[in-house]
MILUM-91006 format. One record per residue (C-alpha): x, y, z. Coordinates in steps of 0.02 Angstrom, whole numbers, padded with zeros to 5 digits, always signed. Each point is the difference from the previous one (the first is absolute). Example, Ala and Ser with C-alpha at 12.3 -4.5 7.8 and 13.67 -1.06 7.14 Angstrom:
2
+00615-00225+00390/+00069+00172-00033/
END
This chain:
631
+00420+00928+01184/+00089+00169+00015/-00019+00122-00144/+00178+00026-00085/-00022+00173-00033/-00164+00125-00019/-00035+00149-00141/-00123+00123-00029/-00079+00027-00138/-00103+00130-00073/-00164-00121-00033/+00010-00159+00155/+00128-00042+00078/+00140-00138-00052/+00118-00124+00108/+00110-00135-00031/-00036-00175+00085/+00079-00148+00032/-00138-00108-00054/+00083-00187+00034/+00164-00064+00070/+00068-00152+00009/+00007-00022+00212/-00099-00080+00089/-00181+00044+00034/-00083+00005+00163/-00077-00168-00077/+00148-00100-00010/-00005+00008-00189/+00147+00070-00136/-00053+00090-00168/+00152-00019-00106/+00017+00193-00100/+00045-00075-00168/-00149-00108-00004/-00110+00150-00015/-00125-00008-00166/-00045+00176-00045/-00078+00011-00170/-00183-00011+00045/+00016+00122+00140/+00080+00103-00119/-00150+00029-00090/-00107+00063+00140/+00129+00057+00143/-00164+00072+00103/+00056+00017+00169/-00144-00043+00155/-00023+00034+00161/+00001-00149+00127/-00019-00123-00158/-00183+00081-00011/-00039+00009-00173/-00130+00131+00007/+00130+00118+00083/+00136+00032-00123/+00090+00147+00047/+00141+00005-00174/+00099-00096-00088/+00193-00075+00018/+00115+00051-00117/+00169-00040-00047/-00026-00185+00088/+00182-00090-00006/+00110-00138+00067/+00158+00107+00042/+00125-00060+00132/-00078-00143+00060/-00155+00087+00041/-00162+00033-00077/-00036+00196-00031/-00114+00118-00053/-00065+00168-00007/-00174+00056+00074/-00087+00130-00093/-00170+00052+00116/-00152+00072-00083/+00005+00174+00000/-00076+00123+00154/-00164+00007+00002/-00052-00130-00093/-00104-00065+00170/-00008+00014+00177/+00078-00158+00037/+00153+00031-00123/+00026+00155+00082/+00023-00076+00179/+00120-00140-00077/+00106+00134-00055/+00004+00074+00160/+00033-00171+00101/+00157-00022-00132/+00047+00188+00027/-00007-00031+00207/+00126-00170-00036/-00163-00126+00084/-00019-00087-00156/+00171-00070-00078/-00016-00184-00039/-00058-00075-00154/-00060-00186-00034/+00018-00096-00170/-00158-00111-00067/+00084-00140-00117/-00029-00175-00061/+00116-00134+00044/+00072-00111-00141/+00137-00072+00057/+00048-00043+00183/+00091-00115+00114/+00012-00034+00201/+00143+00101+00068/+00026-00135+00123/-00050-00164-00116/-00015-00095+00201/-00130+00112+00033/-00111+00009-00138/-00132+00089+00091/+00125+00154+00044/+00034+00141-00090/+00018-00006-00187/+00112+00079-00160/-00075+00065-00113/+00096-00015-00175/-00111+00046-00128/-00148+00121+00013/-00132+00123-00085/+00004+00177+00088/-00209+00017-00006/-00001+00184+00119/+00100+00096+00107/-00103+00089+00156/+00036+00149+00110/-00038-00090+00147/+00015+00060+00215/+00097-00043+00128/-00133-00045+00154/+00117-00049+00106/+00078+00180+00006/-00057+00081+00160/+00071+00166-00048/-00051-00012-00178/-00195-00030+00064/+00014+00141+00155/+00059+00143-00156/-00124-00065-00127/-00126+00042+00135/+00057+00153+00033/-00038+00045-00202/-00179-00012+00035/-00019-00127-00126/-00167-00086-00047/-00035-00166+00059/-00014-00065-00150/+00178+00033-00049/+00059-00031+00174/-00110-00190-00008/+00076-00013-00160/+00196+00040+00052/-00003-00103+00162/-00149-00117-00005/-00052-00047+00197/+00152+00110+00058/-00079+00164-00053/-00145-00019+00148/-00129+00074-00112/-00185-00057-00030/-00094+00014-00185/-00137+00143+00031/-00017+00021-00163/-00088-00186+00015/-00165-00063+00059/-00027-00134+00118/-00138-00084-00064/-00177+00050+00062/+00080+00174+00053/+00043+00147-00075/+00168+00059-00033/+00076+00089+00155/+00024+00201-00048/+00175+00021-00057/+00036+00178+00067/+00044-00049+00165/+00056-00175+00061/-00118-00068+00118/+00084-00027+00181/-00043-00104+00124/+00019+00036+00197/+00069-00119+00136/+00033-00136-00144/+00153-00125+00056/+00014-00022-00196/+00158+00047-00039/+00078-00084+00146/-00100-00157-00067/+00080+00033-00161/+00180+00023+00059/-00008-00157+00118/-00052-00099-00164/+00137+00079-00115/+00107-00028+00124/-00043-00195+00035/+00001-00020-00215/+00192+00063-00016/+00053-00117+00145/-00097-00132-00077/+00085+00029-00166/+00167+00013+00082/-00042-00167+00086/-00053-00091-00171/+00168+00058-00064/+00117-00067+00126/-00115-00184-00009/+00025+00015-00193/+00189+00028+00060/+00009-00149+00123/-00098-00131-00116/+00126+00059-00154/+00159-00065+00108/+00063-00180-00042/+00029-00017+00187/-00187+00044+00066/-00006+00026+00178/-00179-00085+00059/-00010+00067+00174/+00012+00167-00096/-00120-00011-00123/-00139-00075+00117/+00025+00148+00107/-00007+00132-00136/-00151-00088-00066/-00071+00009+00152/+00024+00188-00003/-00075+00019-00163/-00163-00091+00048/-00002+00107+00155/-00003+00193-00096/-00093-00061-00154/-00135-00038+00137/+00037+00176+00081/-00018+00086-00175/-00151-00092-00020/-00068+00064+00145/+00047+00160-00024/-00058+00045-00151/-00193-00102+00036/+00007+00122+00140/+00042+00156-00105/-00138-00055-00100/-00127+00016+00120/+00071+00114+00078/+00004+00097-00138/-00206-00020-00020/-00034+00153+00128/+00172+00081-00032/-00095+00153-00125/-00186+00029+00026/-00105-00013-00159/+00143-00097-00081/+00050-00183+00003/+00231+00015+00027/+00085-00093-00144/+00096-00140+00079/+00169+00009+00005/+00055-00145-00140/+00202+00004-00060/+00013+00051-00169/+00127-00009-00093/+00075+00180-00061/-00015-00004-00183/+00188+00059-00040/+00044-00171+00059/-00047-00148-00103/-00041-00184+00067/+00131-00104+00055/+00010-00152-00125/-00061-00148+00068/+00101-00179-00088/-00133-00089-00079/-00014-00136+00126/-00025+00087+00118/-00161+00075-00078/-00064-00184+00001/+00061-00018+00179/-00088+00163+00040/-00163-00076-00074/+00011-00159+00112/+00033+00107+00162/-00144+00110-00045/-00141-00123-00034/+00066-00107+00146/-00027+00136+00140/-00152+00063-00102/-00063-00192+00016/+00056-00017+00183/-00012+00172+00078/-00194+00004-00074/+00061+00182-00069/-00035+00061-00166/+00142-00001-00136/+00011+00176-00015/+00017+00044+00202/+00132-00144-00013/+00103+00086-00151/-00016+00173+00091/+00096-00088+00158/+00106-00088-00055/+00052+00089-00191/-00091+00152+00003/+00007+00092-00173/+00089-00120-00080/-00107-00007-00164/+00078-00174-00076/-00022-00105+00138/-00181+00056+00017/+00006-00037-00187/+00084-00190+00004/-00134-00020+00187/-00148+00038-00079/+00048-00070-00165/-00192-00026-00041/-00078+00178+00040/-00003+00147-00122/+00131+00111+00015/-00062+00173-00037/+00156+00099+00030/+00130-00087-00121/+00025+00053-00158/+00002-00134-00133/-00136-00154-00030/+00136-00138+00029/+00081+00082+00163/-00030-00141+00111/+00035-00122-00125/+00150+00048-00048/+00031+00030+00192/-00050-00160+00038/+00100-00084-00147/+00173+00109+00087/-00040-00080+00158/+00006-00178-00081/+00167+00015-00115/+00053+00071+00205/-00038-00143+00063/+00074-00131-00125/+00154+00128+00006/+00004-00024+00196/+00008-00183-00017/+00157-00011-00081/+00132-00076+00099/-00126-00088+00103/-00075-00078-00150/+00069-00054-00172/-00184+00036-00076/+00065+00165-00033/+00150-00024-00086/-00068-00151-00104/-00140+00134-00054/+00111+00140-00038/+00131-00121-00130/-00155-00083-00076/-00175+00046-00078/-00109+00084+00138/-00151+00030-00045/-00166+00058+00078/-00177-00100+00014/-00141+00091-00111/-00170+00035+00098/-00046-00164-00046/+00167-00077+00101/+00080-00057-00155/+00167+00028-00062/+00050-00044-00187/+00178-00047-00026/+00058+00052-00198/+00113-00152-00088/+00059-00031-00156/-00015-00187-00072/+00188-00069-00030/+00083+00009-00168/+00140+00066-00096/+00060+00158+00001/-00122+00113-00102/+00155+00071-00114/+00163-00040-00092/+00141+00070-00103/-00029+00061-00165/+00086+00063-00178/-00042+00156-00065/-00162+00008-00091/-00022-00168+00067/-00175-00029+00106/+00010-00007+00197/-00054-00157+00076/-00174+00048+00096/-00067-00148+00125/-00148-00007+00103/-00039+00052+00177/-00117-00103+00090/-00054+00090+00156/-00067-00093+00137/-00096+00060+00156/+00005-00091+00188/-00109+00036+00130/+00009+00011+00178/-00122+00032+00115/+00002+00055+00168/+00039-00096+00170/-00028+00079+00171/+00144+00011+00119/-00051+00066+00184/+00083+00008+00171/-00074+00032+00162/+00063+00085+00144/-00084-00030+00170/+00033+00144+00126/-00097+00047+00160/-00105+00158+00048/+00152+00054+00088/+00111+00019-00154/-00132+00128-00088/+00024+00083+00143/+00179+00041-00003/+00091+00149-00085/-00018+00014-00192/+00162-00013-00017/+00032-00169+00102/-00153-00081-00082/+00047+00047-00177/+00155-00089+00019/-00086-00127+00074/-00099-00007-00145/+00124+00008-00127/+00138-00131+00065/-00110-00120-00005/-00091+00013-00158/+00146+00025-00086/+00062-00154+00082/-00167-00127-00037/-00007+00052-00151/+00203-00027-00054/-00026-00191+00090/-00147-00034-00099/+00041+00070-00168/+00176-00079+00010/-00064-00189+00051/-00089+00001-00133/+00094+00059-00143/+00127-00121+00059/-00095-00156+00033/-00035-00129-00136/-00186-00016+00022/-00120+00007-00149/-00134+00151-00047/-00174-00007+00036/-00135+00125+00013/+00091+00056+00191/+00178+00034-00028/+00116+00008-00157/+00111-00143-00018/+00189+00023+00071/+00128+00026-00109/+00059-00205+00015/-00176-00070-00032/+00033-00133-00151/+00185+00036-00008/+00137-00152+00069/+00176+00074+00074/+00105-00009-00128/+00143-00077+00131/+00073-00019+00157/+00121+00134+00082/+00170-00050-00031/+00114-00048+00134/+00137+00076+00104/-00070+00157+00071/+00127+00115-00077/+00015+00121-00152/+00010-00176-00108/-00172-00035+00062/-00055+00176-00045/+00054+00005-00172/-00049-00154-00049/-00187+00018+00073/-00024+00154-00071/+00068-00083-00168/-00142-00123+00022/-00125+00108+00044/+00012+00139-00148/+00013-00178-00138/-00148-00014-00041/-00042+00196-00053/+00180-00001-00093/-00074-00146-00091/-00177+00084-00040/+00111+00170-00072/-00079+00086+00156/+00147+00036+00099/-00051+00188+00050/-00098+00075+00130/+00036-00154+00123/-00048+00027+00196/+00064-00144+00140/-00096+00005+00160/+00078-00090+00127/-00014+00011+00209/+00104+00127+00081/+00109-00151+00077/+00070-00027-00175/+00009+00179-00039/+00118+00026+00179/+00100-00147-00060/+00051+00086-00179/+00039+00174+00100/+00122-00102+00113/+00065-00124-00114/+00206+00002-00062/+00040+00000-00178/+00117-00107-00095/+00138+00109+00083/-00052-00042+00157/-00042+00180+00051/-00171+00072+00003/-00035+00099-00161/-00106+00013-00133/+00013-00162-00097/-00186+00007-00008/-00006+00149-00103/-00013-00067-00169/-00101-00134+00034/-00126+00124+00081/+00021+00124-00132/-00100-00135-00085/-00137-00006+00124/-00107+00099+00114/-00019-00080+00158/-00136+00031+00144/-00001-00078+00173/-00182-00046+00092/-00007-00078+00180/-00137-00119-00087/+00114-00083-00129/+00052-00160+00049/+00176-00014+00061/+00132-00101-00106/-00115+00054-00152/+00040+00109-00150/-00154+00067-00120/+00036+00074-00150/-00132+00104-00088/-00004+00089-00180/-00102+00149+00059/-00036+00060-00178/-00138-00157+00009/-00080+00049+00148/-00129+00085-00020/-00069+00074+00183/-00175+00099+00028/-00084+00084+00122/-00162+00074+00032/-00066+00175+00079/+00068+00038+00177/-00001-00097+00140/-00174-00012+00099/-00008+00026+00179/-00152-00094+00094/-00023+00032+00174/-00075-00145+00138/-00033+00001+00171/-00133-00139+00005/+00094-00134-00125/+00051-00165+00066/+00167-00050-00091/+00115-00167-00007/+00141+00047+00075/+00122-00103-00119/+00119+00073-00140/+00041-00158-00099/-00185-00088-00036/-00132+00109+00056/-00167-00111+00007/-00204+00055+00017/-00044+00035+00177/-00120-00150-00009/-00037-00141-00135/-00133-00126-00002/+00054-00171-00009/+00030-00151+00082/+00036+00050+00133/-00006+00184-00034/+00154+00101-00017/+00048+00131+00115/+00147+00118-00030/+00132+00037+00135/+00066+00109+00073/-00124+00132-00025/-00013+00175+00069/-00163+00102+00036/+00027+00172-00038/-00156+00046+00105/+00045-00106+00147/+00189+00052+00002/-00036+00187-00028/+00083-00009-00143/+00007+00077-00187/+00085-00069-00146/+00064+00101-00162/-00045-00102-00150/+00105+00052-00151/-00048-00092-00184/+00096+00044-00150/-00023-00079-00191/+00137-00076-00062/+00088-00139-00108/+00152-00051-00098/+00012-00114-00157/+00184-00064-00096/-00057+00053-00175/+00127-00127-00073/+00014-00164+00043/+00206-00062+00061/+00045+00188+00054/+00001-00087+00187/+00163-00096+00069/+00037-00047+00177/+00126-00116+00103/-00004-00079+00159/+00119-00057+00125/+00129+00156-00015/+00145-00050+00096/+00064+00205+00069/
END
């Protein structure tokens, strides 16, 4: 961002920065000004370089929320306090560095668009952490004068990361000797940098390319034809760029004698921080990687360098298992992982009622032993009174009580073929995502809402053991409304548990109440009252003509750690999404299942995904349902 104004002081240098606004980023995503949290950076305003925390170059003073914008004042270490503070100043003095970059901790954030929950986000609520000095790579005239300073290449690596063109001779390549800084080696009749121009060249299309599919798959109206052909495009230069740079690479073998060339991998400049990834898609990411790893034959790691190169937490979430040695806390990938997971449950809702059900109730989370204990209290009288004064206070007794639930394992499996992992990232991860997201919404919401009994496989639905209390009431109208929804809340009235009530019912009867006249005969909002009572939720796997009412305070919901991802390519599966059977059964005459599919012999993979989970009522008669709605 552009420096307001610049000073001169006697010791450093000082400049005013717009630190945060509230447009939009280059992400998508809004950070709201007076939402800003300042009283921890407060007490250690150090200012960094590129978000490195070994280079801090001063401290931010004066930090404020003033017209809608975040501001502060940067106060740079004094001259001469090293080399590399010393050419900063000078790159600020010359105008090349001029943007700035803000560290900070969500708290509090919604979807800007809630349709599209995977676009850009606004931020509400959040912890400023840092605030960097950061470059501008894309600025050709910024890099051509910060050459021209003579700068070292370790400031000029630093400022504009793979821009800058420069190679670490200050580092060994292992098994050699570190090349003589003096004078930079050169190399005669190397094609190198045309290599190297060809390839950033093919990248930036690429990325433009990736932006218009993200563009064409965001419209409600997608255009098919169009998208085929663009991801036929993208298949085509990710192949060139692979090519490219495998050829740069060796290549780049013979390019200096004595000395092995560094291969040219994009880095990300440091000024610019990661773009942040919505937690599903981390666990998306993780599928896609150890699906192409699987099929491709190609280690994990060459896999995350195509297809997410330096993109730290989806390496993290991938390889989930493997020490991390480069993150800074014990519980990184755990509380990655456990991010992802509240992502994905997040990502269900409106597909799914599991989420909403969770969120009004008791969620809870399985220990390590896949148990979940559910706190009660035994019923009795209120545990107090009125009393005279000086007179004793009634004191009862609490009887706690403890339930247990244990974990059941819900999976899907997608089947795609060696094709798919062979598409664009982009085009598989939604292929990917849409249908997880959509397996596991059918199968969670069948079975909350069925009225089968518990066993050690599946939790029992929510109308296991309980009778419907009547039949809808006839006429079809707003009559038929009221008085069902009279029926259906009767019984909680009765049990002083009138609060917290959530009706499920099929989108059918949800249309109907949108587009039904009132007692006026005029659409309005007669409903209003009656669902200022209520929350109500709609799933495609409710029953039509049926109305389920839930207390949500006595559902208790729990989950386990994220989401594992097994890849097959050898697996023979039954092919059947109601009553999936063994393969084969002795008996008389033995059993075979059918229709089955052969991974192996259909060239085929399949994403398995398992999660722990399972729901209990707490308290017995906090369920209510009708059948036979007549609107």
């Amino acid at each position: 961002m552009e420096p307001i104004f610049k000073v001169l002081a006697s010791k450093g240098e000082g400049m005013d920065f717009i630190l945060s606004d509230g447009t939009v980023d280059r992400y998508g995503d809004i950070v709201e000004p007076s939402g800003w949290d300042l009283t921890n950076f407060k007490n250690n305003p150090i200012a960094l370089f590129g978000h490195s925390s070994s280079f801090p170059i001063g401290s931010w003073e004066n930090v404020r929320v003033e017209g809608g914008k975040l501001i502060g004042r940067l106060k740079l270490a004094a001259r001469g306090t090293s080399a590399r503070i010393d050419e900063l100043i000078g790159l600020l003095e010359q105008g090349i560095l001029r943007a700035v970059s803000v560290g900070f901790a969500p708290v509090e954030w919604e979807a800007i668009d809630p349709k599209d929950p995977w676009g850009g986000s606004r931020y509400t609520k959040q912890q400023l952490l840092e605030c960097s000095l950061v470059s501008i790579p894309a600025n050709p005239s910024a890099l051509a004068k910060a050459k021209a300073l003579g700068l070292s290449d370790e400031i000029m690596s630093l400022a504009f990361g793979e821009q800058a063109d420069v190679r670490r001779r200050d580092v060994s390549t292992p098994g050699k000797h570190a090349v003589s800084t003096s004078k930079p080696p050169k190399s005669k009749g190397s094609n190198m940098s045309t290599l190297a121009k060809r390839i950033e060249d093919a990248e930036n299309e690429l990325v433009a390319k990736r932006d218009k599919l993200v563009e064409l798959t965001s419209s409600d109206d997608i255009d098919n034809d169009a998208v085929e052909s663009l991801n036929g495009e993208i298949e085509t230069l990710e192949r060139t760029v692979t090519n490219l740079k495998a050829s740069e690479a060796k290549i780049g073998v013979n390019a200096v004698k004595g000395a092995v060339a560094a291969p040219n991998v994009a880095r990300r400049p440091l000024g610019f921080p990661q773009k942040e990834i919505a937690p599903l898609d981390l666990l998306v990411r993780k599928a896609v990687v150890r699906g192409i790893s699987h099929f491709g034959e190609k280690d994990m790691d060459k896999v995350l360098e195509e297809r997410y190169p330096g993109h730290e937490a989806t390496a993290a979430i991938a390889k989930a298992a493997a020490p991390l040695g480069t993150t800074t806390g014990s519980h990184f990938v755990d509380d990655l992982q456990q991010t992802s997971y509240q992502g994905f449950i997040d990502a269900l809702d409106g597909k799914s009622i599991f989420p909403g059900l969770r969120a009004r109730g008791m969620g809870m989370n399985f220990d390590q032993a896949g148990t979940a204990y559910i706190p009660g209290v035994s019923a009795g009288g209120a545990n107090g009174s009125f009393f005279a004064e000086g007179s004793p206070m009634r004191v009862g007794r609490i009887t706690t009580t403890s339930t247990t639930m244990t974990n059941r394992k819900m999976g899907v499996i997608i089947p795609f073929s060696r094709e798919a992992a062979k598409r664009s990232t982009p085009n598989l991860e939604q292929l990917v995502r849409r249908r997880i997201i959509a397996d596991t919404a059918a199968i969670l919401d069948s079975h909350l809402l069925d009225a089968v009994a518990g066993d050690s496989v599946r939790p029992a639905g929510l109308l296991y053991g309980v009778a419907a209390t009547a039949s809808g009431y006839g006429g079809g109208d707003y009559e038929a409304v009221i008085n069902d929804f009279k029926t259906l809340l009767a019984p909680f009235i009765a049990a002083n548990a009138a609060d917290g009530i959530t009706v499920i019912m099929n989108p059918t009867q949800g249309l109907s109440l949108d587009l039904m006249v009132g007692p006026d005969g005029k659409l309005g909002d007669w409903f209003g009252k009656i669902g200022a009572r209520v929350s109500l939720m709609e799933s495609t796997h409710a029953t039509a003509a049926r109305l389920v009412a839930v207390r949500t305070e006595d559902l208790a919901t729990a989950l386990g750690d994220a989401p594992d991802f097994e890849i097959s390519t050898q697996a023979t599966i039954h092919m059947e999404d109601s009553t999936p059977l063994p393969i084969s059964a002795a008996g008389s005459p033995n059993t075979v299942a059918a229709p089955v599919r052969s991974f192996f012999q259909t060239d085929s993979m399949g994403v398995r995904m398992v999660m722990d989970t399972n729901w209990k009522m707490v308290r017995d008669g906090m369920v209510s349902w009708i059948d036979g709605t007549t609107w």
